[in-house]
C-alpha positions as CSV (number, residue, x, y, z in Angstrom):
1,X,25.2,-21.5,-334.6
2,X,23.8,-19.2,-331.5
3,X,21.6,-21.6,-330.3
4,X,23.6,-24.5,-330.0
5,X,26.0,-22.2,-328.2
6,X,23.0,-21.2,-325.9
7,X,22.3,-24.8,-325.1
8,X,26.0,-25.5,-324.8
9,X,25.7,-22.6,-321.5
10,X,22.4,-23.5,-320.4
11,X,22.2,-27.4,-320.9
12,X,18.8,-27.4,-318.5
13,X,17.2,-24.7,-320.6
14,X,15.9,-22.0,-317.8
15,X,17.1,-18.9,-316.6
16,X,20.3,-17.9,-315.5
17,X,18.4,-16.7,-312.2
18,X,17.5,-19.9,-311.5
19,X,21.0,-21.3,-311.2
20,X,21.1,-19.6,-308.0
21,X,18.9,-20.9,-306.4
22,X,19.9,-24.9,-307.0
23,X,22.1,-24.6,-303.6
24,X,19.1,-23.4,-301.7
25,X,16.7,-25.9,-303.7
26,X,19.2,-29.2,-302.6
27,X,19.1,-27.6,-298.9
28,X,15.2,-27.3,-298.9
29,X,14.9,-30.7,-300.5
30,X,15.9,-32.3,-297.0
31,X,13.1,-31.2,-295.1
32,X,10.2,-30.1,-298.1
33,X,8.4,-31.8,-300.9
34,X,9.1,-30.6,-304.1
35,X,5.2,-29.0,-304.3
36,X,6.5,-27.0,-301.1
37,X,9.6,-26.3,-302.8
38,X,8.2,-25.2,-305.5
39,X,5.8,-23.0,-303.7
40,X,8.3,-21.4,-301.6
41,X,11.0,-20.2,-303.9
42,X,8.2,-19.5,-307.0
43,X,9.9,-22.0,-309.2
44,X,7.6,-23.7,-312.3
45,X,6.7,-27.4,-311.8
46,X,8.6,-27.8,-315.1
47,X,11.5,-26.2,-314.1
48,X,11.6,-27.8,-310.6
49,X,11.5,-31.0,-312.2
50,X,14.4,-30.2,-314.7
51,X,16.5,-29.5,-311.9
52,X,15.5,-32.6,-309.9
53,X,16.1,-34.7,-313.0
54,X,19.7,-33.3,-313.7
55,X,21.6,-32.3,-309.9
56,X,19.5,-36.0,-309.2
57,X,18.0,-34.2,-306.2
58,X,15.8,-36.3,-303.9
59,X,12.6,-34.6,-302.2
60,X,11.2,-36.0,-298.9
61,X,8.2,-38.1,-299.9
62,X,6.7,-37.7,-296.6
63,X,6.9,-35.4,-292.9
64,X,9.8,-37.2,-291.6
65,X,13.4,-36.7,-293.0
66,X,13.7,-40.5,-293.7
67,X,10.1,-40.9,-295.0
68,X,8.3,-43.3,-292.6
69,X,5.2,-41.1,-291.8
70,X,3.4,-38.1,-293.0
71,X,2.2,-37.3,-289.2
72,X,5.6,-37.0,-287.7
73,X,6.6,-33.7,-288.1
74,X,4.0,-31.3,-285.9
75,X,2.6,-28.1,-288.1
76,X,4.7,-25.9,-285.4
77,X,7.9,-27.5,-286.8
78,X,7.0,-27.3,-290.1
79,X,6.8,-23.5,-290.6
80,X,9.0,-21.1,-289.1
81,X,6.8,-18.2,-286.8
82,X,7.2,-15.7,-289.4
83,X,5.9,-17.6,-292.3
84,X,3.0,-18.8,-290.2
85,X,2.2,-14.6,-289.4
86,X,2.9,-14.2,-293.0
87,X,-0.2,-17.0,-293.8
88,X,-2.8,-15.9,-291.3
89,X,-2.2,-12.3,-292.4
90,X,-3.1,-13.1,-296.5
91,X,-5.8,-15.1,-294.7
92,X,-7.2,-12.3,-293.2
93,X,-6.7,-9.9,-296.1
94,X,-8.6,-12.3,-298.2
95,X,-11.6,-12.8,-295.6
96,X,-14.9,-11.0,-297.0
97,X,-17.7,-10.0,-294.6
98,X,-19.2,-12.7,-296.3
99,X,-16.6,-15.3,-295.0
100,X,-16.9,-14.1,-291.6
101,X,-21.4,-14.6,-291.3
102,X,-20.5,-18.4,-293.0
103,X,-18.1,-18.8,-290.5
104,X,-20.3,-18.0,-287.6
105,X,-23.3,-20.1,-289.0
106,X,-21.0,-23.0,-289.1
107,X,-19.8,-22.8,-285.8
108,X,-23.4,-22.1,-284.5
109,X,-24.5,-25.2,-286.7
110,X,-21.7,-26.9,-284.9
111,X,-22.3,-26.1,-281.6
112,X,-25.8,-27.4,-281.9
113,X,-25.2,-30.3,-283.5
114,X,-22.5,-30.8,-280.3
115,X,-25.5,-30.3,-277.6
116,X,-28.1,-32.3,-279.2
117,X,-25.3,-35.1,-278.9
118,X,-24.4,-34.5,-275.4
119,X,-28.4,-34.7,-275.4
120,X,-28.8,-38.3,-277.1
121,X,-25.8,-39.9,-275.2
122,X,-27.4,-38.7,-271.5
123,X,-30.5,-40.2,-272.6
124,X,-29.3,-43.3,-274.0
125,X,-27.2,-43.4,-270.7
126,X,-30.6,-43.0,-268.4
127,X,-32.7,-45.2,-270.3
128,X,-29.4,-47.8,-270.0
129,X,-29.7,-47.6,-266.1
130,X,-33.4,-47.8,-266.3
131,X,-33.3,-51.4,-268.1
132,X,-30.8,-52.4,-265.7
133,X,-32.5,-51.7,-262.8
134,X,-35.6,-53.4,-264.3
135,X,-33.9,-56.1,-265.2
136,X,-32.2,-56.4,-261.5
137,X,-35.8,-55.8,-260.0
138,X,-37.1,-59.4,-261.6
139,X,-33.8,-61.2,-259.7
140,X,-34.8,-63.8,-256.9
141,X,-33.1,-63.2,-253.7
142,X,-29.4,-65.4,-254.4
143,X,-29.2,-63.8,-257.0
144,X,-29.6,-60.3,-255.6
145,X,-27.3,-61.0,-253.0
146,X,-24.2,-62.3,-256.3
147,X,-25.2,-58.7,-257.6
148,X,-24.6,-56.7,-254.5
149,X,-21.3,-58.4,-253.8
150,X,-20.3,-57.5,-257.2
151,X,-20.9,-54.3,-256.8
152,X,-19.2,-53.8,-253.5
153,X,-16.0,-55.3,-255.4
154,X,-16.5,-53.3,-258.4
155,X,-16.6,-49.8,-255.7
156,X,-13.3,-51.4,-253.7
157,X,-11.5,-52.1,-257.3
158,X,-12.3,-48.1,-258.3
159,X,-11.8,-47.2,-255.1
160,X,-7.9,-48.6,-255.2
161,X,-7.3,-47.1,-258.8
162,X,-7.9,-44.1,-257.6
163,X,-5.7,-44.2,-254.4
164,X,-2.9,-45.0,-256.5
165,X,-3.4,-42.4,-258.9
């Protein structure tokens, strides 16, 4: 007889604590998933669900109140300033020495990878202009002259962009 009567008080089976927080859930639902929910107020996936299912709450499927895209709400406007302190600071506690050397080789490993790039692209670029002016050496005169008028209109043409800018 108790436990029908238990289920007759608590017909979504979870704690009376949890009650409370079904106002603040519907409010969060707006703007959060239900894994961010979920993560925020400490709730079980379970119980989350149970909730959803009965109060027939609706949790945004993507960044953007009315769902269209994932990248439309910023990470600034996603957290408020305090919960962003609040996650860089268990970052920090959580960083080992360890972490920190990795960290460094990475960006060092980075870096280099960044210059040898800048590298290949200047020399690509040189050995580009090289071929050109090879292939312009071979040119009879008409056609040297097509090339230099070209290039006096392609000079006047930048020339005007950048007035106007």
């Amino acid at each position: 007889m108790k436990k029908n009567q238990s289920k007759i008080n608590n017909p979504l089976n979870i704690k009376q604590s949890t009650y409370v927080l079904i106002p603040q859930i519907k409010e969060l639902a707006k703007t959060m998933s239900q894994k961010e929910v979920g993560e925020k107020l400490k709730i079980n996936k379970k119980t989350l669900k149970k909730i959803k299912d009965v109060e027939n709450i609706k949790f945004r499927k993507s960044y953007l109140p009315m769902g269209a895209s994932k990248k439309s709400i910023p990470y600034a406007d996603r957290y408020t300033d305090t919960e962003k302190i609040e996650m860089y600071r268990k970052r920090k506690e959580n960083e080992t020495e360890e972490d920190k050397i990795n960290k460094r080789k990475r960006d060092i490993k980075y870096y280099k990878e960044l210059k040898k790039d800048k590298k290949r692209l200047e020399n690509k670029r040189q050995r580009d202009r090289k071929s050109a002016i090879s292939r312009w050496n071979n040119l009879s005169q008409e056609d040297w002259e097509i090339k230099k008028q070209r290039d006096r209109e392609y000079q006047a043409q930048a020339k005007r962009k950048k007035d106007l800018n």
